[in-house]
Backbone bond lengths (Angstrom), bond angles and torsions (degrees), N, CA, C in turn:
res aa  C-N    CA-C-N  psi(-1)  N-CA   C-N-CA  omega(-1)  CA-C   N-CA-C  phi
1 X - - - 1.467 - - 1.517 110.18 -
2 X 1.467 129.08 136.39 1.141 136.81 -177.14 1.518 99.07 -60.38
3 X 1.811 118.19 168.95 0.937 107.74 174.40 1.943 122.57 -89.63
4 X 1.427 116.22 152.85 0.867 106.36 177.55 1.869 138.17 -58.07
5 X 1.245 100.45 122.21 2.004 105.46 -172.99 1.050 116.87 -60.36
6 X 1.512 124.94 111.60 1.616 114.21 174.13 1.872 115.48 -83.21
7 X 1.742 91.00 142.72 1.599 92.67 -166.67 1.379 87.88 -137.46
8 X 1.147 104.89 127.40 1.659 125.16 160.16 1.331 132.20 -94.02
9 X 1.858 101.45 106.62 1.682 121.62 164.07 1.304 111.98 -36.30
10 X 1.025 130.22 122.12 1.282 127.27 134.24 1.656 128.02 -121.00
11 X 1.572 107.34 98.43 1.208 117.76 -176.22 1.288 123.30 -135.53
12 X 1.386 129.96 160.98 1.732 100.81 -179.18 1.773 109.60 -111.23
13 X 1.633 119.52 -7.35 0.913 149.55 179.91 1.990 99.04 -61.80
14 X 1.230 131.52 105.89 0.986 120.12 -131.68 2.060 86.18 -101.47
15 X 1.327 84.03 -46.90 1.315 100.55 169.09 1.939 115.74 -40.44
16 X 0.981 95.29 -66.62 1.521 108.88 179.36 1.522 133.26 -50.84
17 X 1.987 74.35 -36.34 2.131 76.12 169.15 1.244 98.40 -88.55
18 X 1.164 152.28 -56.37 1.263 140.26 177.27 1.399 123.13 -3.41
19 X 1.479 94.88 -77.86 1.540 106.27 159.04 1.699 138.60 -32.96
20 X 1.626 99.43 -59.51 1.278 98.99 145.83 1.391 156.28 -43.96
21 X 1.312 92.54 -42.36 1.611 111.75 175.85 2.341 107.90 -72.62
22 X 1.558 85.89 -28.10 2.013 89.58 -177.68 1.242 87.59 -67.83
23 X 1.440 128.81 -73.27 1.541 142.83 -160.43 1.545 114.29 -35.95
24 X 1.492 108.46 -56.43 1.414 113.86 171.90 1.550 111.08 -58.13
25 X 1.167 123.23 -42.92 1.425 131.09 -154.88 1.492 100.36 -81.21
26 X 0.900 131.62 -39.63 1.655 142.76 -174.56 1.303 131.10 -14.94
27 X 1.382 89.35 -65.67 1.527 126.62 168.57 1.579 126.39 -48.59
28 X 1.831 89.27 -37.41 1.538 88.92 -157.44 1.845 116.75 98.92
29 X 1.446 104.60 -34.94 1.347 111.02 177.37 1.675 120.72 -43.23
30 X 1.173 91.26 -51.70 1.530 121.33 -169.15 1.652 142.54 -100.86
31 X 1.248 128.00 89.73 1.620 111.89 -177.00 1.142 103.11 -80.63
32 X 1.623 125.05 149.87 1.407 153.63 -168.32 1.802 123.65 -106.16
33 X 1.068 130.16 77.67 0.980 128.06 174.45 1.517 118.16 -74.91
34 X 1.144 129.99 166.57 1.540 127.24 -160.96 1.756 94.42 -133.57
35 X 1.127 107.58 151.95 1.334 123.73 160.72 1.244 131.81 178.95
36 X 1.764 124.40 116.60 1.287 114.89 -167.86 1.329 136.78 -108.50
37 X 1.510 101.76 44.71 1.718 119.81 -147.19 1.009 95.52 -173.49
38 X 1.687 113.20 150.45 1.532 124.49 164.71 1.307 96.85 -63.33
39 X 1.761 106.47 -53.32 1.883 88.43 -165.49 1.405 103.68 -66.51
40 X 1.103 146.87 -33.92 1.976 123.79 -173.85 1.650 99.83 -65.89
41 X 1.267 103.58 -53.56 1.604 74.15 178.45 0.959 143.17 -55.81
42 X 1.387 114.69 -25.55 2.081 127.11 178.35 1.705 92.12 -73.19
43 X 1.669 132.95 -30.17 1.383 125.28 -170.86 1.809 100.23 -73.63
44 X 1.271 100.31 -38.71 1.829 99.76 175.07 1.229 119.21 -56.22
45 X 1.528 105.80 -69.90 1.521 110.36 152.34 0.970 131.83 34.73
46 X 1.861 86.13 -103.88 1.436 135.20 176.71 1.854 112.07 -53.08
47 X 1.196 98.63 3.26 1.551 83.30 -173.69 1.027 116.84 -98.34
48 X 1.372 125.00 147.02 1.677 111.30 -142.98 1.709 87.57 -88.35
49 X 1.509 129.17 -24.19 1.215 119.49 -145.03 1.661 94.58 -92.07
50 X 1.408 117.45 -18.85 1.398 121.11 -150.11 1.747 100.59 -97.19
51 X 1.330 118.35 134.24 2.263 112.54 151.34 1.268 106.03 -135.50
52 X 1.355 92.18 151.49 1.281 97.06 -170.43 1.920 91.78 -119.32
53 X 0.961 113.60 131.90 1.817 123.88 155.21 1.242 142.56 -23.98
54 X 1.553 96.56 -43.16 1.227 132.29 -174.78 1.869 141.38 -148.69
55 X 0.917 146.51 -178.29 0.965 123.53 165.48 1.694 107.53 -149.87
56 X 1.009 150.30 125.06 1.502 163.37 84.60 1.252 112.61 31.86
57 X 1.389 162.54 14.38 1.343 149.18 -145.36 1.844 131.60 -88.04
58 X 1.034 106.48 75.31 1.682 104.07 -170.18 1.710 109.24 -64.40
59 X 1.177 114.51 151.37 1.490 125.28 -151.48 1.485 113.84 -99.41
60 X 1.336 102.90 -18.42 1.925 107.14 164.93 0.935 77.60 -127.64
61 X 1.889 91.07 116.56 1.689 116.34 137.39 1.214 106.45 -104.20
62 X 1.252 111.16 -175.20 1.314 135.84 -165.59 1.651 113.86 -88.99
63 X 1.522 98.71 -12.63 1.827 107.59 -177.79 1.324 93.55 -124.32
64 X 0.947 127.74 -12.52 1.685 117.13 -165.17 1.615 107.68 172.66
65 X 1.237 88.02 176.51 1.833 92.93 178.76 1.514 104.90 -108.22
66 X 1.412 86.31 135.16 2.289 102.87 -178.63 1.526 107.09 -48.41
67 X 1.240 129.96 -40.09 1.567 121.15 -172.93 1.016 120.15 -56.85
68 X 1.819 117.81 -48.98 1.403 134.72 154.92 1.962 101.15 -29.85
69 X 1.079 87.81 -57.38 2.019 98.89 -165.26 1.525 95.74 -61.54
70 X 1.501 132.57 -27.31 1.168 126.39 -175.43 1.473 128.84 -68.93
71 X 1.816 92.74 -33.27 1.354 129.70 -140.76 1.999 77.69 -91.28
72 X 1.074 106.26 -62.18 1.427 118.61 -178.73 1.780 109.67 -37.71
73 X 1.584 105.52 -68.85 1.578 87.32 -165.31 1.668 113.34 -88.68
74 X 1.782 116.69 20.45 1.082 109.32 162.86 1.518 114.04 -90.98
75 X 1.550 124.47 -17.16 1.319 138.75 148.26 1.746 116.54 -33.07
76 X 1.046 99.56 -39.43 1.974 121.94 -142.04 2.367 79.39 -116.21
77 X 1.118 116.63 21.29 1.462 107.50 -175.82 1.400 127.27 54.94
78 X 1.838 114.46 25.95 1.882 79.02 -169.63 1.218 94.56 -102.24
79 X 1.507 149.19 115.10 1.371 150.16 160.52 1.401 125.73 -39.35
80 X 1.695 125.36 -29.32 1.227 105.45 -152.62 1.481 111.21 -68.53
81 X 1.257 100.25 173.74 2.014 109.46 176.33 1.318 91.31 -48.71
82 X 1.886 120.12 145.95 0.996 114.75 -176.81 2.381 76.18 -150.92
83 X 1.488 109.74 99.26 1.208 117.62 174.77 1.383 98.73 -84.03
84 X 1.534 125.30 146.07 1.712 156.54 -170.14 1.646 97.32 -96.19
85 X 1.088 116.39 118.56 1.685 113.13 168.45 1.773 102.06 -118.99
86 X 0.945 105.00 106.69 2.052 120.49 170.94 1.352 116.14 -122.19
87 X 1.433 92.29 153.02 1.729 102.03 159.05 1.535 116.25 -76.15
88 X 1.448 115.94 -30.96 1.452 122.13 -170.56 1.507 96.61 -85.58
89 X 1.253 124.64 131.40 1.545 146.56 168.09 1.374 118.54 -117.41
90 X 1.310 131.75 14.38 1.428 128.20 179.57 1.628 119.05 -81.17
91 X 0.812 132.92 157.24 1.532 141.93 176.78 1.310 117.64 -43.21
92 X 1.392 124.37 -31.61 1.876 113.35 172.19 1.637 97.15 -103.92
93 X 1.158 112.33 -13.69 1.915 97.19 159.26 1.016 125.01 -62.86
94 X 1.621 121.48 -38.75 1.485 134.12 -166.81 1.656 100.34 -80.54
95 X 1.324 107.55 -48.18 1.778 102.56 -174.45 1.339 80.36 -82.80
96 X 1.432 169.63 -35.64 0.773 153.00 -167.73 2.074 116.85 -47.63
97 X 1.461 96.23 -52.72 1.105 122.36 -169.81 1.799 108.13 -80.43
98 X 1.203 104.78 -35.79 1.715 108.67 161.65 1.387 123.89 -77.13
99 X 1.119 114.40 -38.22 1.552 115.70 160.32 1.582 125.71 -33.46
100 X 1.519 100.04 -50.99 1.774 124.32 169.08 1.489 111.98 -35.70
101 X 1.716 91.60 -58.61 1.376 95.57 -161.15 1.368 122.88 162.29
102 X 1.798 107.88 -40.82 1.072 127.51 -170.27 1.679 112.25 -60.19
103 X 1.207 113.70 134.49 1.448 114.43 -171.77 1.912 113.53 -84.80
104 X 1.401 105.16 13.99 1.709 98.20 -174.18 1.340 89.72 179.98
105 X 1.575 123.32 140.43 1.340 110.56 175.87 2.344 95.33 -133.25
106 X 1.256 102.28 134.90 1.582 96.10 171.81 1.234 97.09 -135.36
107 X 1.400 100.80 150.93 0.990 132.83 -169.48 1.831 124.77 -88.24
108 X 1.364 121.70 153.85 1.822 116.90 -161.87 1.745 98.72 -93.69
109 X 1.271 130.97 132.52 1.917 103.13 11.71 1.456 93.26 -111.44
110 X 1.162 96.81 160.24 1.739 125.35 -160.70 1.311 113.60 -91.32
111 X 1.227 110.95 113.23 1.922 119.83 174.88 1.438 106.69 -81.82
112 X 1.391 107.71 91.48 1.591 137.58 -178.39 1.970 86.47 -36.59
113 X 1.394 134.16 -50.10 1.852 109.29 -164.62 1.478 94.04 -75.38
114 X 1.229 131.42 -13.88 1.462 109.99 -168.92 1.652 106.13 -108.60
115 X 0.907 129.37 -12.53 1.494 142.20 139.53 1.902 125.34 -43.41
116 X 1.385 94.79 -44.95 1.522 108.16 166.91 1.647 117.07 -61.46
117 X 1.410 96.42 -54.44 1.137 127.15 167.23 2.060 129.36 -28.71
118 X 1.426 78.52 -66.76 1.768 91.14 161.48 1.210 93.96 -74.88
119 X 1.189 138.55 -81.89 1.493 128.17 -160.01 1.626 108.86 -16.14
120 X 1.548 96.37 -68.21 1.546 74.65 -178.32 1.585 143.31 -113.80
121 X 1.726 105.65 37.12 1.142 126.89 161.61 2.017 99.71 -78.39
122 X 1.274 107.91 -42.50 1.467 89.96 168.13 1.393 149.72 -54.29
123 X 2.016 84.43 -44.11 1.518 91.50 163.44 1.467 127.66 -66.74
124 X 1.239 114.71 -22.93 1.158 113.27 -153.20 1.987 91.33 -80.63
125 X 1.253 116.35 -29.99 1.913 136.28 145.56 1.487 117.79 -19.17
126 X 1.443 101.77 -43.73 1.831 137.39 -147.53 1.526 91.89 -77.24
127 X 1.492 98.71 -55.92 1.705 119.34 -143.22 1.422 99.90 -85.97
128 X 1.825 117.25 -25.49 1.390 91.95 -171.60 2.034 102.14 -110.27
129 X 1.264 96.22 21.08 1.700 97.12 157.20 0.834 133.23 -97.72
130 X 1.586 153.96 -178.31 1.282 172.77 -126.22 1.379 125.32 -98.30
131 X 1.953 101.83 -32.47 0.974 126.27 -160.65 1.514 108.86 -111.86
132 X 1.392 121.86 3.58 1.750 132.04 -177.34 1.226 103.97 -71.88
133 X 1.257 115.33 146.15 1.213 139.97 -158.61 1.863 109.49 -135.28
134 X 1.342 128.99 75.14 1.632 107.61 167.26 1.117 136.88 -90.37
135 X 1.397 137.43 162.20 1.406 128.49 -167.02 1.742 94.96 -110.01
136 X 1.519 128.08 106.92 1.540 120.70 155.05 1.447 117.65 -111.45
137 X 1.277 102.70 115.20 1.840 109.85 -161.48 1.354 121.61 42.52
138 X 1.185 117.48 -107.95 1.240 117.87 -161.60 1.967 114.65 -79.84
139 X 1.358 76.36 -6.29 1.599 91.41 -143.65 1.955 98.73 -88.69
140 X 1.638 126.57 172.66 1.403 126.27 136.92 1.377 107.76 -105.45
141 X 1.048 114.23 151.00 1.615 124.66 -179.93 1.072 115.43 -123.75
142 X 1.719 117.91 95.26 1.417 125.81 159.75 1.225 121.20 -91.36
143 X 2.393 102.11 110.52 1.445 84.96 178.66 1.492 122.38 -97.12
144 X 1.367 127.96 21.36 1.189 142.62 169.77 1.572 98.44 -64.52
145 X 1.358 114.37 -67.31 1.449 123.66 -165.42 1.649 115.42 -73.74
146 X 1.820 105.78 6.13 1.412 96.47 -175.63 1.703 112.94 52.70
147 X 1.769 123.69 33.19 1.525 107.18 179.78 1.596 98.35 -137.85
148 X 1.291 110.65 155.93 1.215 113.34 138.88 1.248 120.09 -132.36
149 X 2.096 100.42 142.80 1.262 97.57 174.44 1.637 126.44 -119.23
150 X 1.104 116.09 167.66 1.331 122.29 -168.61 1.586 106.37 -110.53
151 X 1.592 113.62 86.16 1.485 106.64 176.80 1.541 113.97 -49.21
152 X 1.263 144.71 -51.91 1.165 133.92 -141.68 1.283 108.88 -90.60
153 X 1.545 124.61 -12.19 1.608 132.63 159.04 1.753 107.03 -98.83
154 X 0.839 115.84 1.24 1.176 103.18 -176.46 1.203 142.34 70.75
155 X 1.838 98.90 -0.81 1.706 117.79 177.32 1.692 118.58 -105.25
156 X 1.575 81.44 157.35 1.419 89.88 -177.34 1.069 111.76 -134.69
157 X 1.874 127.63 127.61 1.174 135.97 -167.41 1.680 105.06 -110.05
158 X 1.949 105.05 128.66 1.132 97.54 157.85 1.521 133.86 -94.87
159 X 1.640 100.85 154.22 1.840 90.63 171.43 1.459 102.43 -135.03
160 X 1.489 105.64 -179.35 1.556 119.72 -166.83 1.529 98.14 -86.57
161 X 1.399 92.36 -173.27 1.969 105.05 176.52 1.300 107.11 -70.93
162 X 1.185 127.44 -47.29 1.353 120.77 172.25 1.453 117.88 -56.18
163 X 1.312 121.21 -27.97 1.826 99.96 -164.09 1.413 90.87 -105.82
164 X 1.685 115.99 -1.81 1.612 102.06 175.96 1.339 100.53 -96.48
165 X 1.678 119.80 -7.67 2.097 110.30 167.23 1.454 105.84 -76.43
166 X 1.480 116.46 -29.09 1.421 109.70 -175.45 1.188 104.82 -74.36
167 X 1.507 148.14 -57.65 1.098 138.96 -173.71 1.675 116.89 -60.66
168 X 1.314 122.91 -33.77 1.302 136.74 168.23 1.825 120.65 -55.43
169 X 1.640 112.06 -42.14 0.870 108.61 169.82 1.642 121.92 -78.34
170 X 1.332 106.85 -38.76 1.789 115.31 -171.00 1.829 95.45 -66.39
171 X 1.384 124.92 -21.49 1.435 123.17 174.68 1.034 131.25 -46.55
172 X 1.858 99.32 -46.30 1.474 132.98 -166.54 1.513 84.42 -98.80
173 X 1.111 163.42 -0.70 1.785 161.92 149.42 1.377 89.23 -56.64
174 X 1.237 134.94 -30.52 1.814 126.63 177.46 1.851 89.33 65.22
175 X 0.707 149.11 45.12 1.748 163.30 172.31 1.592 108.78 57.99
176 X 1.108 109.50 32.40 1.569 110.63 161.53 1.639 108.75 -106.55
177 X 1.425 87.89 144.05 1.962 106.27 -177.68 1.210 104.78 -33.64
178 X 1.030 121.79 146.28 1.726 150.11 156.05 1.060 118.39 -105.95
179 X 1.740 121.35 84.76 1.982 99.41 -178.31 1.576 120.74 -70.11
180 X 1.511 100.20 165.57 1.487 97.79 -165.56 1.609 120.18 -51.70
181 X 1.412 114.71 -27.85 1.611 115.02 -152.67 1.721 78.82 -83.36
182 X 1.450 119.38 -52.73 1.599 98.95 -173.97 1.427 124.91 -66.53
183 X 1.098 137.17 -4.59 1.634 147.06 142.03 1.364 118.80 -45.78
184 X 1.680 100.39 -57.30 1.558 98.84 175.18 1.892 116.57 -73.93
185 X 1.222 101.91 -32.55 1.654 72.70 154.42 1.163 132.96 -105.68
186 X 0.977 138.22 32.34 1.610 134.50 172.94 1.815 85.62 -112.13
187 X 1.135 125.84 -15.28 1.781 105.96 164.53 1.113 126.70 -92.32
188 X 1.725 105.85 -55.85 1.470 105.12 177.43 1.442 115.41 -92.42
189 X 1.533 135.10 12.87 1.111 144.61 -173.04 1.726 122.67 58.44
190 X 0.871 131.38 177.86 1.389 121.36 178.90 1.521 114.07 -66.08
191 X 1.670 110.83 113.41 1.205 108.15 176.25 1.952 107.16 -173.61
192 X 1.596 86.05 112.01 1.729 107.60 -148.48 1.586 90.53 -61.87
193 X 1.570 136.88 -5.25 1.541 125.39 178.90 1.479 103.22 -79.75
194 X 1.102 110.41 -14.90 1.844 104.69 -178.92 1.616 122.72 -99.26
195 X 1.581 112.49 121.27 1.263 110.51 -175.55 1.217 106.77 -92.98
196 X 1.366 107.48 -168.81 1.181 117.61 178.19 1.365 129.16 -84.57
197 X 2.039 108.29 -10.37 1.430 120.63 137.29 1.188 131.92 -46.27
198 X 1.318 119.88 -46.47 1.220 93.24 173.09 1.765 134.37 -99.58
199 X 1.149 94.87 34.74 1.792 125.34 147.32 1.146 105.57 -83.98
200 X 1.288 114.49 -62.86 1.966 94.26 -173.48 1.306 110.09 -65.28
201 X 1.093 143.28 -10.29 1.218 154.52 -170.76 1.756 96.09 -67.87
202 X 1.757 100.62 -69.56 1.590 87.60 -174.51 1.051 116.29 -81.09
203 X 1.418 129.63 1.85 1.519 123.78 172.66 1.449 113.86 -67.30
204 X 1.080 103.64 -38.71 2.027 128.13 -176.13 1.932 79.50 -56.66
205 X 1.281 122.12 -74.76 1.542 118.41 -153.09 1.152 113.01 -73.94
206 X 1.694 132.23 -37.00 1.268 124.56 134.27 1.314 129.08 0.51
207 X 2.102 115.33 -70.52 0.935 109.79 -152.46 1.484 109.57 -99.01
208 X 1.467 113.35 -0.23 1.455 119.89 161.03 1.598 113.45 -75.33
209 X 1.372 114.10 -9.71 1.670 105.68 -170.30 1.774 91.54 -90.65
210 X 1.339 110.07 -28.53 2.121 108.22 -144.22 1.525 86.85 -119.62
211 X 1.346 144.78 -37.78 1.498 134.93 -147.74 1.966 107.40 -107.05
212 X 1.446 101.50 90.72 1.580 103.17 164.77 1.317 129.36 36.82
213 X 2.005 92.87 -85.18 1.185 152.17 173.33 1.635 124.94 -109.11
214 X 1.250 129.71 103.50 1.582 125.02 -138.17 1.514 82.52 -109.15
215 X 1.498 122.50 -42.60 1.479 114.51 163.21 1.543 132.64 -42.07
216 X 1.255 105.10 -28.33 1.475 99.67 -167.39 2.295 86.96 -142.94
217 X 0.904 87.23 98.00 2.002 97.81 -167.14 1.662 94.26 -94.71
218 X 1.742 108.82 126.44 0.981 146.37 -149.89 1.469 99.05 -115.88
219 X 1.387 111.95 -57.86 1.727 118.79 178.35 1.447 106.56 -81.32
220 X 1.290 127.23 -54.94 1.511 128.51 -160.23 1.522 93.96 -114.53
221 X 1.546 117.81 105.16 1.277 134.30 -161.28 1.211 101.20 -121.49
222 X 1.767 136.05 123.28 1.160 139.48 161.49 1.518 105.78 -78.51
223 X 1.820 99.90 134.92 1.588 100.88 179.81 1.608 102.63 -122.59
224 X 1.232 124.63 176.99 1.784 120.60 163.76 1.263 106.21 -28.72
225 X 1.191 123.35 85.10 1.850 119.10 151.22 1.427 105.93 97.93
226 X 1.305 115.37 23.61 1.955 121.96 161.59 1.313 99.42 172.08
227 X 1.500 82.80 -160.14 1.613 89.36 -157.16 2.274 84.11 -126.01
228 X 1.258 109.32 164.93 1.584 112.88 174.32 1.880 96.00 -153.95
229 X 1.436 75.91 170.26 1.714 81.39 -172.28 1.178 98.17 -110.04
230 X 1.552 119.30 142.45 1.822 120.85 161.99 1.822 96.36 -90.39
231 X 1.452 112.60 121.89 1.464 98.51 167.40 1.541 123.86 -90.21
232 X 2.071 112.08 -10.85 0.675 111.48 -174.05 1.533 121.94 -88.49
233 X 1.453 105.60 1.53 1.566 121.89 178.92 1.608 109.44 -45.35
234 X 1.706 119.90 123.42 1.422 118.57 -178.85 1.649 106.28 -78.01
């Protein structure tokens, strides 16, 4: 199973996020962050250690209004999907609320499958732009930037197009096997000069750039007939 997406509530309805936060969480799909204020959420935010996937944003808070809050940290760079939750649904609320920033706005009260729903028709929006962000163990994985980095050393390793399609695709495997021939084409595309050597090839250099221990590989794990990723590997 892929790892779970953290998405941050922001509602002041105490009742409601609650709810939200069980619904998302259920599955397993989803971690639940809470917040019942513009300012806690900009303090979550703000935390250098914490991302969240997504964002939850209801439009009366208690300090201010979420669009403002939208308008702000798309100013301040933060891209992810950031869906509008209101009671008001009329036509200059809705462009109101897209104007901000927010990438989807629904309206109260909220049918938790179709809420899920956008959630992750957005992400799935999220993941194949510029601005995606994955978490594999230790690591963040930008595959825009071709990098991964390692907050807790402070390094950052680059790789090529190939070892950022291999890691990109085995991500989206959610940690089930990938056999080799379907790796090699969803990276190097159909093209009968490439074996399946030279897949192991970049897996081998891959796993000397990202794995601890390159002898005995913890993140990039060969199974019966491919290779899968553990994301939860420490």
């Amino acid at each position: 199973m892929a790892q779970s997406r953290p998405i941050l509530i922001v509602e002041d309805d105490a009742a409601l996020r609650a709810t939200l936060a069980e619904q998302l969480t259920s599955e397993g799909e989803f971690l639940a962050e809470e917040a019942e204020s513009a300012a806690e959420a900009e303090a979550k935010l703000g935390d250098g250690s914490a991302r969240f996937d997504a964002i939850l944003l209801d439009v009366g808070l208690p300090d201010g209004d979420g669009r403002d809050l939208c308008a702000k940290l798309r100013r301040e760079g933060k891209n992810m999907p950031v869906i509008m939750l209101t009671g008001a649904n009329g036509e200059s609320d809705v462009v109101h609320g897209l104007d901000s920033g927010a990438n989807d706005y629904i309206a109260k009260p909220v049918s938790v499958p179709e809420l899920l729903a956008r959630v992750r028709a957005q992400l799935r929006t999220y993941d194949e732009s510029v601005d995606a962000v994955f978490s594999i163990g230790p690591y963040v994985f930008r595959p825009s930037a071709k990098l991964v980095h390692e907050p807790g050393r402070n390094r950052k390793i680059r790789l090529t197009s190939k070892e950022t399609g291999i890691l990109k695709f085995l991500f989206r495997a959610g940690g089930q096997t990938t056999p080799r021939e379907q790796l090699l084409h969803e990276v190097w595309g159909y093209n009968s000069g490439v074996t399946t050597h030279t897949l192991e090839t970049h897996i081998y250099r891959l796993r000397q750039k990202i794995e601890p221990d390159p002898n005995t590989p913890a993140l990039l794990v060969t199974t019966k007939g491919g290779y899968k990723l553990n994301v939860t590997a420490a």
